[in-house]
C-alpha positions in Angstrom: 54.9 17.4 338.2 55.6 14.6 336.1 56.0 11.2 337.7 59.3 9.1 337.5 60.0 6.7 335.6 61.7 3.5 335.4 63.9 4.4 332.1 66.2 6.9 331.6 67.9 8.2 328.5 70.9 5.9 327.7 69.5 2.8 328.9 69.2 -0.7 327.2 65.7 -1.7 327.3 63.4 -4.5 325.4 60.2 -4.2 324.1 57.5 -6.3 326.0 54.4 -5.9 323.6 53.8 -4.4 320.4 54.9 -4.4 316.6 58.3 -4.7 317.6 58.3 -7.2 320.6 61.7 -9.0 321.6 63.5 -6.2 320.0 66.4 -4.4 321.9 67.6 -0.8 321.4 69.0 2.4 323.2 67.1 5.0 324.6 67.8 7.9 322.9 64.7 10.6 324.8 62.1 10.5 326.4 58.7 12.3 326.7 57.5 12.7 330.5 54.2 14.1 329.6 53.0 11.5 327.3 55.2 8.8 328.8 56.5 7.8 325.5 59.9 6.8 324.9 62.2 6.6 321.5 64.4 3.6 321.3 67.2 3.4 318.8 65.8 1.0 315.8 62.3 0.9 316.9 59.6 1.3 315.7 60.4 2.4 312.1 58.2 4.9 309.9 58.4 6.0 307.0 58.2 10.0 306.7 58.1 11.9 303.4 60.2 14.8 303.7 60.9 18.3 301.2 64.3 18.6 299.8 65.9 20.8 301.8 70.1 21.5 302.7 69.8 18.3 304.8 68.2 16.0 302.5 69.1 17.5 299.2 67.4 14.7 297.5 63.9 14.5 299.5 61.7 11.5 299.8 61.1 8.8 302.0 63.1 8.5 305.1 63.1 6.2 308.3 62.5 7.1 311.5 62.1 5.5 315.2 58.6 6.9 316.7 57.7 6.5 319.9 57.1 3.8 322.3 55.1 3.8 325.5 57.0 3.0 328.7 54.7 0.5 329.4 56.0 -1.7 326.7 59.9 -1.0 327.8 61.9 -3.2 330.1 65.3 -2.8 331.3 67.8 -5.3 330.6 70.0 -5.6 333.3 73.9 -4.7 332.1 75.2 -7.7 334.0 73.0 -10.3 332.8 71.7 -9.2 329.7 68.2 -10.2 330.8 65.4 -7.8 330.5 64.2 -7.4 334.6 61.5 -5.3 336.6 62.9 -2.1 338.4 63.0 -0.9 342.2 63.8 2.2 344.0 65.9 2.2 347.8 68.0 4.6 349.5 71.6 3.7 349.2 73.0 3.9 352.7 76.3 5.4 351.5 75.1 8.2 349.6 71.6 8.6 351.3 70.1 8.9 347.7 67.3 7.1 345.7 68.7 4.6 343.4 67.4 2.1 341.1 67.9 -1.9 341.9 67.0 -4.6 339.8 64.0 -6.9 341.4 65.7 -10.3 339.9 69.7 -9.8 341.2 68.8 -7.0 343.6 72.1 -5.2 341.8 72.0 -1.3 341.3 71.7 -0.1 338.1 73.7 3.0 337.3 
């Protein structure tokens, strides 16, 4: 069983460390068993591809690669500030959400 995280696909996160630090993208998946992320824009490479129906052409193409969560902090949607994440119960719904440390707002 892989462990949780504190991403998820679909959320707005900033890169900490790294080639592309202070950069902000979308998540678009995530790898649990690696813990490696792909954000939207990050991370660029270049990869030679074969002509084929979808590139007709061929060549050189850019594409995000992955990122490890490590390196990837939330921005909060209200602030627009990159923050560390918690887990509570919510007392409504008696389920596990996820709370930012700085406002103490749920996320999602």
């Amino acid at each position: 069983m892989q462990a949780k995280l504190h991403i998820k696909k679909g959320d707005s996160v900033k890169v900490i460390a790294g080639d592309s630090k202070n950069q902000e993208g979308k998540i678009l998946s995530i790898d649990r068993v690696k813990n490696r992320a792909i954000v939207e824009g990050i991370n660029l490479v270049s990869k030679h591809t074969k002509p084929s129906a979808k590139h007709a052409q061929g060549g050189i193409v850019k594409q995000e690669a992955s990122v490890h969560v490590s390196n990837l902090m939330v921005i909060e949607p209200g602030t627009g500030k990159p923050t560390r994440i918690g887990r509570k119960l919510d007392e409504k719904s008696d389920k596990l959400v996820r709370y930012s440390k700085k406002t103490g707002e749920v996320i999602k």
